[in-house]
N, C-alpha and C positions, 0 to 999 in steps of 0.2 A: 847427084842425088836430088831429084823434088821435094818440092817441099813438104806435099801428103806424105810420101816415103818417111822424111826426117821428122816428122811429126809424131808417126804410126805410136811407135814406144811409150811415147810421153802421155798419148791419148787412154792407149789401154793401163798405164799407170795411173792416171787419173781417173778412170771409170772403174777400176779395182778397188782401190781405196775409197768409194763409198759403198760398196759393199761389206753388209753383216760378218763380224769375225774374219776378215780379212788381213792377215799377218804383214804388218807394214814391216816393209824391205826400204831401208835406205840408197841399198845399192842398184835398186829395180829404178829409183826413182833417180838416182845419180848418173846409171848407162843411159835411162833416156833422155836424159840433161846432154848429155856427150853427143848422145845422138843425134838431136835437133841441132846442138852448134855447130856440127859436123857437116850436118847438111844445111846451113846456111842462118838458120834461125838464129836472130839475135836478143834479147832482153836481158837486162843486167839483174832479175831473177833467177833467169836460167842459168847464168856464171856463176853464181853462187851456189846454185845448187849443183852444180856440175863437179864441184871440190869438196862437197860435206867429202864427212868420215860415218861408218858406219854406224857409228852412237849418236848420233845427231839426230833423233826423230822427232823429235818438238819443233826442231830447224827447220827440219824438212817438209813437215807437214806445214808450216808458215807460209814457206817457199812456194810449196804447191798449190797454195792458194793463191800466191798471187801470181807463179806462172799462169793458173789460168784466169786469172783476169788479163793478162798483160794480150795474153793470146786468145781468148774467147774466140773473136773474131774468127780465126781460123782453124780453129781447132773441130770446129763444128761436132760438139756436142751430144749425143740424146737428151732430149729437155727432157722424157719422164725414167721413170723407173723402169716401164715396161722395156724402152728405146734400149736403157741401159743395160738389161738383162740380154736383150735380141744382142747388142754389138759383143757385151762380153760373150756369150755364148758363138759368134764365127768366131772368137778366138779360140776359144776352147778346141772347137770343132777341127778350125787349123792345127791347133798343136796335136790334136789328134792323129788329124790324116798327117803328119809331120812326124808323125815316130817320137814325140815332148812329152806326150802325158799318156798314161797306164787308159787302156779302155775303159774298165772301172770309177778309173776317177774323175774323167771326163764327163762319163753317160751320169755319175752320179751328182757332179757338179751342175749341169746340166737339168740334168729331171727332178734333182730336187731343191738346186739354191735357184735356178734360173727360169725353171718353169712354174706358170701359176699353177698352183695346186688345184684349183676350183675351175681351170680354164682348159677344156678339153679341144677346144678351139685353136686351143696356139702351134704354133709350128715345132713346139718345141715338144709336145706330148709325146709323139713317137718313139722321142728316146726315152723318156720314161719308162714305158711299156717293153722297150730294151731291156732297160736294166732289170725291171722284175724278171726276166727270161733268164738275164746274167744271175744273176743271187741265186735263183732256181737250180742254175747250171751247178754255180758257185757253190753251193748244198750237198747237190747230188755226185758231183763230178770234180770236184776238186774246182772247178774255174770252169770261163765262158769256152766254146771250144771254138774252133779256129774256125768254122764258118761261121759260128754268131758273133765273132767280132770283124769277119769280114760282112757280116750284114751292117754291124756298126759306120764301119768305112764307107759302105755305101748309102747308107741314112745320111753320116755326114755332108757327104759329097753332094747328095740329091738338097740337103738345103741348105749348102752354100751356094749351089746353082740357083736354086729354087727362092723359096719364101724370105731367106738370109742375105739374100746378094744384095 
């Protein structure tokens, strides 16, 4: 395993947890402890956080602070919010096209935790403009129907290729 690979877990657990109302998981933050030392990463932060227990979240948030000092360097970051929003948001997208997360909850984490609301500009509006069509469906139809979420798959796809890559 690479080291970007062994890293990936650790990154998006650290770019989650500064996000608004974001339900800190010990055990998100402990697999990807596992996972970096798995594939090769060393810091005697990361060991420790590697064996909390799941009640440990004071611990853990300590840890994680200083797992990313120890690893800054490579960890390579988004320095703003916006950076932060674009990286969480290919995850989402992945866990999308991946069969992980509800289309719904995706398009709505998405258009409205991730995308600026005032920024019609962003790459990220389109799914917005998705999910009002979902809600709509959602209303009238009980749910989005199977081509408007294979439209969703395909938004995804087009910018993860696209604007997201």
């Amino acid at each position: 395993m690479e080291l970007n690979e062994a890293l990936e877990p650790l990154r998006r657990v650290l770019l989650e947890r500064r996000t608004v109302g974001y339900p800190e998981s010990v055990g998100a933050a402990v697999e990807a402890a596992r996972a970096a030392l798995a594939g090769g990463v060393d810091t005697p932060s990361l060991w420790e956080l590697g064996v909390l227990s799941d009640g440990e979240v004071l611990e853990a948030r300590r840890l994680l602070a200083e797992v990313e000092q120890e690893l800054w360097p490579v960890l390579r970051l988004p320095a703003t919010v916006e950076g932060r929003d674009l990286a969480l948001a290919r995850y989402c997208l992945r866990d999308l096209l991946d069969g992980r997360i509800d289309p719904l909850v995706a398009a709505g984490r998405i258009g409205f935790e991730l995308c600026p609301a005032d920024d019609p500009g962003s790459p990220l509006w389109p799914v917005r403009g998705w999910l009002y069509r979902a809600e709509d469906q959602e209303e009238h139809c009980g749910g989005p129907t199977k081509e408007l979420v294979a439209e969703l798959h395909d938004l995804a796809a087009q910018l993860l290729a696209g604007p997201l890559s």
